[in-house]
Biopython code that builds the backbone (N, CA, C, O; Angstrom):
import numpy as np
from Bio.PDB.StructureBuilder import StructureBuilder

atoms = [
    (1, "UNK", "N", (91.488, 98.627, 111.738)),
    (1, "UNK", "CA", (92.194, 98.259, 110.530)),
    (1, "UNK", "C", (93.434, 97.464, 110.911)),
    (1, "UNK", "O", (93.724, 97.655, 112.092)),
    (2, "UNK", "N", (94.352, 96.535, 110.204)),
    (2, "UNK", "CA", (95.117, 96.092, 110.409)),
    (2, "UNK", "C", (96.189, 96.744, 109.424)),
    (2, "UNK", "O", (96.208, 97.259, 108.306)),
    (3, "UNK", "N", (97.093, 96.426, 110.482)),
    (3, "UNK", "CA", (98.498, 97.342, 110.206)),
    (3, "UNK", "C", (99.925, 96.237, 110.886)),
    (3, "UNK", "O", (100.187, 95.666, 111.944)),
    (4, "UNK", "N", (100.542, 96.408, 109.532)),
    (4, "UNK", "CA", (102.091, 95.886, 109.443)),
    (4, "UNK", "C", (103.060, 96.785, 109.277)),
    (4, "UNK", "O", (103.071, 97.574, 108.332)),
    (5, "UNK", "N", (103.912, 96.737, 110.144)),
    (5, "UNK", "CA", (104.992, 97.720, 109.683)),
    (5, "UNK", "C", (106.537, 97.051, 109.589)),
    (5, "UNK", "O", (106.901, 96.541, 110.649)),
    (6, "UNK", "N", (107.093, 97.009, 108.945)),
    (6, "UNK", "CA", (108.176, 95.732, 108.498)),
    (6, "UNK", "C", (109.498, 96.403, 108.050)),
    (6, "UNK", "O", (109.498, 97.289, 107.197)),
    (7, "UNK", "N", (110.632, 95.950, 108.656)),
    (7, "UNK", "CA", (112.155, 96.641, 108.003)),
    (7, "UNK", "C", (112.555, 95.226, 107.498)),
    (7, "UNK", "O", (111.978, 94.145, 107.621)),
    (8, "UNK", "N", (113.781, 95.585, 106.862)),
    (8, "UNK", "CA", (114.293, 93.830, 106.500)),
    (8, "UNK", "C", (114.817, 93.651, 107.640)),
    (8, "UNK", "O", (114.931, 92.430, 107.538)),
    (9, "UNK", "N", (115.290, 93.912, 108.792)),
    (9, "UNK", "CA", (115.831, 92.964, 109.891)),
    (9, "UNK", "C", (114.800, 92.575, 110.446)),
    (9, "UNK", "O", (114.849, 91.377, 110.725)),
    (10, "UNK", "N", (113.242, 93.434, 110.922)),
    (10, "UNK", "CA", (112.000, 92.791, 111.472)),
    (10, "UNK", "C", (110.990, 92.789, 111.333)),
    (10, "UNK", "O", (110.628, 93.010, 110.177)),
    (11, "UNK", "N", (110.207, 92.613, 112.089)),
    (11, "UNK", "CA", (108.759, 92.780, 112.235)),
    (11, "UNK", "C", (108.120, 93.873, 113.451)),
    (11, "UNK", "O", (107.525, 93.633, 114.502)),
    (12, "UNK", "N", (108.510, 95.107, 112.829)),
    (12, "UNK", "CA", (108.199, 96.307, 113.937)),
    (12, "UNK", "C", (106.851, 96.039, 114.676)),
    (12, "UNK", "O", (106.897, 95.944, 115.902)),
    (13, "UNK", "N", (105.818, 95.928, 114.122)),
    (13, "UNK", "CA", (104.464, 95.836, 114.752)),
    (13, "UNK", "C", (103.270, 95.547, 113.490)),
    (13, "UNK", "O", (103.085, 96.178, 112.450)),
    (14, "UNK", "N", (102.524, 94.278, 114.064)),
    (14, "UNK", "CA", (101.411, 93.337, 113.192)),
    (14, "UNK", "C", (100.417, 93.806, 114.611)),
    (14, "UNK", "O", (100.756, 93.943, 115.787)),
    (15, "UNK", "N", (98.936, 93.996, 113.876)),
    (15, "UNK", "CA", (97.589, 93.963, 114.571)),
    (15, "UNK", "C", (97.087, 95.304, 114.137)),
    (15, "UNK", "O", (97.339, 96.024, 113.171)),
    (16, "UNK", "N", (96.385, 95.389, 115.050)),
    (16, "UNK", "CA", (94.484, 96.512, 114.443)),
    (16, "UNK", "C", (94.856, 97.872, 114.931)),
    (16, "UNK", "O", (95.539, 97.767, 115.950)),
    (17, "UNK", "N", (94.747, 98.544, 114.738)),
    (17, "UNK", "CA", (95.208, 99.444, 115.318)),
    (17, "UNK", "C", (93.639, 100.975, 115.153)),
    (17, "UNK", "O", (92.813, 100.527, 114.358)),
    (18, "UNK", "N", (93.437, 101.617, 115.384)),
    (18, "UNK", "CA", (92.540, 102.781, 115.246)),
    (18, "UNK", "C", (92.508, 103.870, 114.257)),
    (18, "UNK", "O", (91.540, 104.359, 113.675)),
    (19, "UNK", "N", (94.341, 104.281, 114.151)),
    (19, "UNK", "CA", (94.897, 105.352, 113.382)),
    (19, "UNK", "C", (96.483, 104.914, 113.158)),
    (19, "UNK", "O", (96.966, 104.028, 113.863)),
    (20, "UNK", "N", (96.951, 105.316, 112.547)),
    (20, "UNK", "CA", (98.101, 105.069, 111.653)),
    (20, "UNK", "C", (98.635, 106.649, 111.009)),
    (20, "UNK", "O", (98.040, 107.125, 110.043)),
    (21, "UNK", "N", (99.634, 107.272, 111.559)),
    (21, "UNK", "CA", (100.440, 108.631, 110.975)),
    (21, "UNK", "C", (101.596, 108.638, 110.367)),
    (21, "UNK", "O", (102.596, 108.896, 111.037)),
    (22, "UNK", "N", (101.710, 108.358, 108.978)),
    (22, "UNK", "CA", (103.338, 108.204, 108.238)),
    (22, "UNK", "C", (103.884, 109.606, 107.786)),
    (22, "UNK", "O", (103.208, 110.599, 107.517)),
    (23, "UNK", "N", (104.943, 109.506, 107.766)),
    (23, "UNK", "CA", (106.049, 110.774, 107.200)),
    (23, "UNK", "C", (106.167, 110.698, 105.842)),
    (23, "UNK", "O", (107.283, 110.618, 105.329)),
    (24, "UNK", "N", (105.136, 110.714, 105.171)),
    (24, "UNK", "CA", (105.032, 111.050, 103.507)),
    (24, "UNK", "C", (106.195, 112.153, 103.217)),
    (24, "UNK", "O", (106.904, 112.879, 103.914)),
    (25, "UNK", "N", (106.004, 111.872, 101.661)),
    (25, "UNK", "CA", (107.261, 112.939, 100.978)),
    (25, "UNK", "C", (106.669, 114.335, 101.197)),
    (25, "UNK", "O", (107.343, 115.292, 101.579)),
    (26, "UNK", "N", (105.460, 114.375, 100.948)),
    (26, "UNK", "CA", (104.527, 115.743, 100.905)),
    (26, "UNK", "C", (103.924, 116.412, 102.150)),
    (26, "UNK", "O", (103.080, 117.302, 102.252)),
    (27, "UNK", "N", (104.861, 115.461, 103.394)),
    (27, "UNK", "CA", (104.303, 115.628, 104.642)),
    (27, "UNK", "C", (103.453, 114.673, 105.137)),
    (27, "UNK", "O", (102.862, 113.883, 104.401)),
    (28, "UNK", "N", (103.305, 114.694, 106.841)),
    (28, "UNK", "CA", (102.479, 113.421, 107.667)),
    (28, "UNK", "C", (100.943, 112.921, 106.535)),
    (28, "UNK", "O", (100.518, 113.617, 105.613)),
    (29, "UNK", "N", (100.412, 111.655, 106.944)),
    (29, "UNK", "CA", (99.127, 111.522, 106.612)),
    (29, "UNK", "C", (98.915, 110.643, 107.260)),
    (29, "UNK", "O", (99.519, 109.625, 107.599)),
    (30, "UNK", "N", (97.516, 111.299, 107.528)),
    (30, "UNK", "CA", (96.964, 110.496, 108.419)),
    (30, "UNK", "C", (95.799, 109.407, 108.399)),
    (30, "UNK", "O", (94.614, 109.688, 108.223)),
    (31, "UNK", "N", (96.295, 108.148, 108.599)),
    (31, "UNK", "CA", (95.232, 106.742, 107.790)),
    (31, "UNK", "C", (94.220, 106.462, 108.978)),
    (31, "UNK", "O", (94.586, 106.289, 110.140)),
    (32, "UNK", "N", (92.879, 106.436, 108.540)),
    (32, "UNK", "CA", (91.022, 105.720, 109.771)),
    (32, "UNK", "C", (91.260, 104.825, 108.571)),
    (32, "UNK", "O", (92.011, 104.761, 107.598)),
    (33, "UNK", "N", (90.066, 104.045, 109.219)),
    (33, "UNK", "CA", (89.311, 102.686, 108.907)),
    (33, "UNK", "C", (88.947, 103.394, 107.615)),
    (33, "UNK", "O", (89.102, 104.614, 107.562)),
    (34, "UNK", "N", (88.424, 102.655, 106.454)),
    (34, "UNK", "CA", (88.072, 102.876, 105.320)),
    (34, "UNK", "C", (88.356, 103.966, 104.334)),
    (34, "UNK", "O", (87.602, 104.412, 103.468)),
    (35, "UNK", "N", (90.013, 104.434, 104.729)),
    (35, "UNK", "CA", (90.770, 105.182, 103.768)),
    (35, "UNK", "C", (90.556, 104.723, 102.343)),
    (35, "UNK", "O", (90.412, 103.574, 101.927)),
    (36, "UNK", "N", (90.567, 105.971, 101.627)),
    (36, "UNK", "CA", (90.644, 105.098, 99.976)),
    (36, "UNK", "C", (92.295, 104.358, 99.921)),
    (36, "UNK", "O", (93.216, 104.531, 100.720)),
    (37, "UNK", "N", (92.267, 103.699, 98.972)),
    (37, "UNK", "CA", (93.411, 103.116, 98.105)),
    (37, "UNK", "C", (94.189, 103.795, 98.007)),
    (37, "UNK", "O", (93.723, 104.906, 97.755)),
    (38, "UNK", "N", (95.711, 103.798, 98.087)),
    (38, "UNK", "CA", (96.887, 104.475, 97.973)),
    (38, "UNK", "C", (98.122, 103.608, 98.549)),
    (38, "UNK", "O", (98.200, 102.642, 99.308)),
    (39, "UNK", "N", (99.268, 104.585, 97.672)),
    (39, "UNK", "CA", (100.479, 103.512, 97.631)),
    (39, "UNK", "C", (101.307, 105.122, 97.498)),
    (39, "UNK", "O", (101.140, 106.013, 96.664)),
    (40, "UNK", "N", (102.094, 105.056, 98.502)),
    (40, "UNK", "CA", (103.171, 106.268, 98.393)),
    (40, "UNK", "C", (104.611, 106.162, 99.198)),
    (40, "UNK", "O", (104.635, 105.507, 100.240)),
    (41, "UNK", "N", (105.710, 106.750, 98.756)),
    (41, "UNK", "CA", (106.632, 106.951, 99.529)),
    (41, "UNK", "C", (107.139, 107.092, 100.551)),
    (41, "UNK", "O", (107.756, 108.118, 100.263)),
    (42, "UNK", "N", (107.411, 106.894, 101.590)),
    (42, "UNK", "CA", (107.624, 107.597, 102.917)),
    (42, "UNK", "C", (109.262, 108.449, 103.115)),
    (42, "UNK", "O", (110.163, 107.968, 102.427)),
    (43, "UNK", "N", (109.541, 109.363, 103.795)),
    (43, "UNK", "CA", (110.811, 110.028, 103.909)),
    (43, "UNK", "C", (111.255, 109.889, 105.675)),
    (43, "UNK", "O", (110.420, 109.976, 106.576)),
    (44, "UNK", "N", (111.878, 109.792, 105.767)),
    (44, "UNK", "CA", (112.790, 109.904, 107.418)),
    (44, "UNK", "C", (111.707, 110.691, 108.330)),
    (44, "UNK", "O", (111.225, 111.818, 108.216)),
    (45, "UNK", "N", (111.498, 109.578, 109.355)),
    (45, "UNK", "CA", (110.427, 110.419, 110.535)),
    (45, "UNK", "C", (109.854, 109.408, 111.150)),
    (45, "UNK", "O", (110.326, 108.274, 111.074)),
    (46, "UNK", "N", (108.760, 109.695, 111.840)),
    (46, "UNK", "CA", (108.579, 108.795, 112.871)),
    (46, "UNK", "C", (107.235, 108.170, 112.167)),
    (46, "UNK", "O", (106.775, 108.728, 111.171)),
    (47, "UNK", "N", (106.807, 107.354, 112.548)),
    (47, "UNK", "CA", (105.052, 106.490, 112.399)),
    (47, "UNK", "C", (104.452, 106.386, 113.640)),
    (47, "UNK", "O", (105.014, 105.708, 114.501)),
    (48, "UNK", "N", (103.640, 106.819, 113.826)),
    (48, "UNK", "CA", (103.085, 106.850, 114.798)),
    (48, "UNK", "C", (101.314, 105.753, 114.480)),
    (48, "UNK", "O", (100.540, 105.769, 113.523)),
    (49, "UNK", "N", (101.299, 105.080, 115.572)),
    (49, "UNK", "CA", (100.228, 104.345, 115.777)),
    (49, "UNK", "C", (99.231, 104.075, 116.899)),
    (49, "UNK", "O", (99.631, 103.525, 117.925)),
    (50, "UNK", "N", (97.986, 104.423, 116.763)),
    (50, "UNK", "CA", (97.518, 104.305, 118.213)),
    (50, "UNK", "C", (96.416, 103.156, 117.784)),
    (50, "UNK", "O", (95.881, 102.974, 116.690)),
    (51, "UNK", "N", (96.233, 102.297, 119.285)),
    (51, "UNK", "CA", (95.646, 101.675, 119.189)),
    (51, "UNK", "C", (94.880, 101.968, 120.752)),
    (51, "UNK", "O", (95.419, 102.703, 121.580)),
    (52, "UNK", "N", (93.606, 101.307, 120.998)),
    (52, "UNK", "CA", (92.906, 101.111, 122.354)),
    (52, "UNK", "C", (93.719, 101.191, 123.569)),
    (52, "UNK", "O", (93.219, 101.526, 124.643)),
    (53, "UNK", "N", (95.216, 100.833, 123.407)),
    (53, "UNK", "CA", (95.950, 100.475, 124.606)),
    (53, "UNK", "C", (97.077, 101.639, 124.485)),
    (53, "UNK", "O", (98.178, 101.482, 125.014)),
    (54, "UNK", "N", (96.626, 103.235, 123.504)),
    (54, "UNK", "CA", (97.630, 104.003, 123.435)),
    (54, "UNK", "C", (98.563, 104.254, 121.943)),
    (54, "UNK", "O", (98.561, 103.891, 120.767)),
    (55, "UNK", "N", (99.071, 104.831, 122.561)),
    (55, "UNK", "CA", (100.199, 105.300, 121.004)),
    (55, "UNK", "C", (101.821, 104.537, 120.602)),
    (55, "UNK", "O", (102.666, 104.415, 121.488)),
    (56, "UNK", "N", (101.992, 104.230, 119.662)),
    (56, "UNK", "CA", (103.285, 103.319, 119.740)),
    (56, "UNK", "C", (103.686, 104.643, 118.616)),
    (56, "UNK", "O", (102.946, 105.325, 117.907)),
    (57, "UNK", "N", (105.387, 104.664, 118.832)),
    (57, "UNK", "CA", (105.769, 105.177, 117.301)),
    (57, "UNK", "C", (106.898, 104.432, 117.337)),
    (57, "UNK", "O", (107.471, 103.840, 118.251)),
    (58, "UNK", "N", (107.145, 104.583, 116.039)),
    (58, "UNK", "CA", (108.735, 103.599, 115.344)),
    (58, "UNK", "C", (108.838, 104.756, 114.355)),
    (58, "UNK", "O", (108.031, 105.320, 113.615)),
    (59, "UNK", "N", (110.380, 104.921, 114.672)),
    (59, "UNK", "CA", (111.258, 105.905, 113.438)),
    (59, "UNK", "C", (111.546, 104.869, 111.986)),
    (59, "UNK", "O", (111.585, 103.651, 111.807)),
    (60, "UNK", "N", (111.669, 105.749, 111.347)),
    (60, "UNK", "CA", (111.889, 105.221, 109.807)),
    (60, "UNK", "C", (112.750, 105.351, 109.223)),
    (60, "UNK", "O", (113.315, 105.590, 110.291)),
    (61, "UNK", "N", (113.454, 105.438, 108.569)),
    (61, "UNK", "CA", (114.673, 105.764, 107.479)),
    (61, "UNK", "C", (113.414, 106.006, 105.540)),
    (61, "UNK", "O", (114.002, 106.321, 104.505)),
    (62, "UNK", "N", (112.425, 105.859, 105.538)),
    (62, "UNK", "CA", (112.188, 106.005, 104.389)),
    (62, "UNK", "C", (111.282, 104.570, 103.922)),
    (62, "UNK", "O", (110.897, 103.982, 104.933)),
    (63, "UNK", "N", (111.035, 104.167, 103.168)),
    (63, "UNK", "CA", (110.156, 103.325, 102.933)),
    (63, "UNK", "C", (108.764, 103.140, 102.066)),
    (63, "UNK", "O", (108.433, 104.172, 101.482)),
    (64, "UNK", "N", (108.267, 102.497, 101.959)),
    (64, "UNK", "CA", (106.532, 102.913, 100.893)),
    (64, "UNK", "C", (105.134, 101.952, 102.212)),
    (64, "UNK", "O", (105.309, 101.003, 102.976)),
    (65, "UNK", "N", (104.056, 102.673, 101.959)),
    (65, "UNK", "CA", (103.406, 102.296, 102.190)),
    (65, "UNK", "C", (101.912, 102.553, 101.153)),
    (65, "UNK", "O", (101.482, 103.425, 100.399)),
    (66, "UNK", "N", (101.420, 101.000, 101.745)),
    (66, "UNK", "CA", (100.055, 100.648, 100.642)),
    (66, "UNK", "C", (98.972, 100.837, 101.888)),
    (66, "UNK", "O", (99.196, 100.589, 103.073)),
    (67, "UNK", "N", (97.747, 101.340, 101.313)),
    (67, "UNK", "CA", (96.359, 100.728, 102.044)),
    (67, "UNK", "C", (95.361, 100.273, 101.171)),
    (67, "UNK", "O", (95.061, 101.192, 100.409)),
    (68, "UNK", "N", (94.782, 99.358, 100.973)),
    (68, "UNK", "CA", (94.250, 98.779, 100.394)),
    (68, "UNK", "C", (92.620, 97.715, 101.692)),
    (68, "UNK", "O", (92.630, 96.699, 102.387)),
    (69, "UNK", "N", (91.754, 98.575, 101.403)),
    (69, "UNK", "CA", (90.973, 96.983, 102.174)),
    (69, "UNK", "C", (90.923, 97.444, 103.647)),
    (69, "UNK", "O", (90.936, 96.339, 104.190)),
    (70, "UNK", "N", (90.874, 98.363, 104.680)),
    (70, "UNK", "CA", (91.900, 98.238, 106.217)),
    (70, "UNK", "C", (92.641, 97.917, 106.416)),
    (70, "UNK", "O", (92.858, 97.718, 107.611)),
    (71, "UNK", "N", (94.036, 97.472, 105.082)),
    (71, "UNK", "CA", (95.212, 97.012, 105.652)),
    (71, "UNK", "C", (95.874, 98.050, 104.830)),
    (71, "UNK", "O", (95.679, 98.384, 103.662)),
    (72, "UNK", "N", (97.066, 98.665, 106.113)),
    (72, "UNK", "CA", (98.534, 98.767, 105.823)),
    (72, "UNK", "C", (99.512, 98.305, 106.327)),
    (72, "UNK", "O", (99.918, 98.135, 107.477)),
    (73, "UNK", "N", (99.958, 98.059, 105.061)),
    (73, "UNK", "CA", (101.648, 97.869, 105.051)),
    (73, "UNK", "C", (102.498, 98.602, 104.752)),
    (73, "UNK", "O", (102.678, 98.935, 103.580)),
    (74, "UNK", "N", (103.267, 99.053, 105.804)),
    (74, "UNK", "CA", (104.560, 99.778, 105.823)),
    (74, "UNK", "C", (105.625, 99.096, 105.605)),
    (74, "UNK", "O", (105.971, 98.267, 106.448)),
    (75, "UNK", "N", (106.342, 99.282, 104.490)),
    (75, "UNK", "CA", (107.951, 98.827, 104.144)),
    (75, "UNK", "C", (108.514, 99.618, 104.286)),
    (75, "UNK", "O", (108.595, 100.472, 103.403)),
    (76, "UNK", "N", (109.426, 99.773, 105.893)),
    (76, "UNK", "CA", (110.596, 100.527, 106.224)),
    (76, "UNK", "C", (111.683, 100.378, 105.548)),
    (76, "UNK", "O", (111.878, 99.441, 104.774)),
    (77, "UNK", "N", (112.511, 101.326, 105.795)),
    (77, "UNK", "CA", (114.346, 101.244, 105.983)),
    (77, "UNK", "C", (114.546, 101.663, 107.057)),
    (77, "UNK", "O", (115.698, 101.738, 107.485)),
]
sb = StructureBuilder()
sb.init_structure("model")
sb.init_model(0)
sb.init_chain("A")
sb.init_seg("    ")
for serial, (resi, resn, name, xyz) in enumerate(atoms, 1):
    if name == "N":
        sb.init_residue(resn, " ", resi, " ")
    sb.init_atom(name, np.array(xyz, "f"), 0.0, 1.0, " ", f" {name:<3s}", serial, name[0])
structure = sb.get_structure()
């Protein structure tokens, strides 16, 4: 799936990734390939992402994320 994760100063990390773990309001969730549709909040915590070459994480301040299609987009703070 492809995955963006974006603050307004950058561009944290663009490309495919395997799995995708955000800090929802209601607690972590965890995004595979052909998740349904959803658009939710995120709260202070880390994102974690693994791809073929391993695990990346980037901390958050809060933010929303969409999946739609194999793509998310994460809008940090």
């Amino acid at each position: 799936m492809n995955i963006e994760i974006i603050t307004p100063d950058e561009n944290l990390f663009k490309g495919t990734a395997d799995s995708i773990v955000v800090p929802g309001v209601s607690g972590l969730i965890g995004i595979l390939n052909d998740h349904a549709p959803f658009i939710t909040t995120l709260q202070k915590g880390q994102v974690v992402v693994t791809t073929s070459k391993g695990e990346q994480t980037f901390e958050v301040k809060g933010g929303v994320v969409e999946v739609l299609n194999n793509n998310v987009i994460v809008l940090a703070g």
